[in-house]
C-alpha positions in Angstrom: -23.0 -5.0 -4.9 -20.1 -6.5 -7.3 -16.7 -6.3 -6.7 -16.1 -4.9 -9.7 -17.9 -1.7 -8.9 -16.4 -1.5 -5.4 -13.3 -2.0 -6.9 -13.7 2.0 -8.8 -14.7 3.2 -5.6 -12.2 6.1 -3.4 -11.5 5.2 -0.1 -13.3 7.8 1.6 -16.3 6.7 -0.3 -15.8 3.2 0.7 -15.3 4.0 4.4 -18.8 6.0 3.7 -20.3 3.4 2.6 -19.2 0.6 5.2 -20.6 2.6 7.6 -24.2 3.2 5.4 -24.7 -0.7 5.0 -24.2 -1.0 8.9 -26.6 1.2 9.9 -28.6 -0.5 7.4 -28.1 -3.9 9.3 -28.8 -2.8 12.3 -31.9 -1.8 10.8 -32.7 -5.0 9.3 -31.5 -6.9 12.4 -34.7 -5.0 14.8 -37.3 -5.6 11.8 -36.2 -9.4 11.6 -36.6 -9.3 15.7 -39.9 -7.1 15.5 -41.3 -9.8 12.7 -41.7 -7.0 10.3 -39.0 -8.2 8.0 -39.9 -9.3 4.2 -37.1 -10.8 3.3 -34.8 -12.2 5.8 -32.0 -13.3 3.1 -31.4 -9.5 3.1 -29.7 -9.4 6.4 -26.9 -12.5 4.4 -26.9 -10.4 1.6 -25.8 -7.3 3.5 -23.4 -9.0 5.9 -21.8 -10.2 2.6 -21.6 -7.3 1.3 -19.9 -5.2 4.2 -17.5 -8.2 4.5 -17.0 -7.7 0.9 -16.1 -3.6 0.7 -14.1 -4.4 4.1 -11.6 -6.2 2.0 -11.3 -4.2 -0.7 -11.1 -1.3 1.3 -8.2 -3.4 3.3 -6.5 -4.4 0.1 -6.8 -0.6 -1.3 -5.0 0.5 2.1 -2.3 -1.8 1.9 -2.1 -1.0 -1.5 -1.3 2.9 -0.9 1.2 1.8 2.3 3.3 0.0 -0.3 3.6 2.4 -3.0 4.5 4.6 0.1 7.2 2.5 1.2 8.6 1.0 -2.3 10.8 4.5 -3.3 12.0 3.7 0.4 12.9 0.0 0.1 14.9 0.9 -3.0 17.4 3.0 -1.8 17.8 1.0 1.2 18.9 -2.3 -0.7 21.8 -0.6 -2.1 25.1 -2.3 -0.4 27.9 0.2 0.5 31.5 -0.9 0.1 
């Protein structure tokens, strides 16, 4: 999966998916152990792309924490006298 497309992704449907593509590993991981794997370049390709939503879910959250916090920051810069 691009970035670009899990870029327009919710969070909720990112965490879902995270979660999907894991259970999918785990999957792949007992094939390649059991020999019935096809491809094993799937299990890199998967890895990838968990590590891959992880951060964009990661940058999303600490996205959403600082447009939380800015309006707060603001008024707290203001010196008294």
């Amino acid at each position: 999966m691009k970035a670009r497309d899990i870029r327009e992704l919710q969070i909720p449907e990112l965490e879902k998916r995270i979660r999907e593509e894991e259970e999918n590993l785990v999957h792949l991981k007992f094939q390649k152990a059991t020999s019935q794997i096809e491809s094993p370049i799937r299990i890199r390709v998967v890895r990838r792309d968990i590590s891959r939503m992880k951060t964009i879910l990661k940058e999303k959250q600490l996205a959403a924490g600082n447009a939380v916090q800015a309006p707060a920051a603001q008024t707290s810069d203001v010196k008294k006298s």
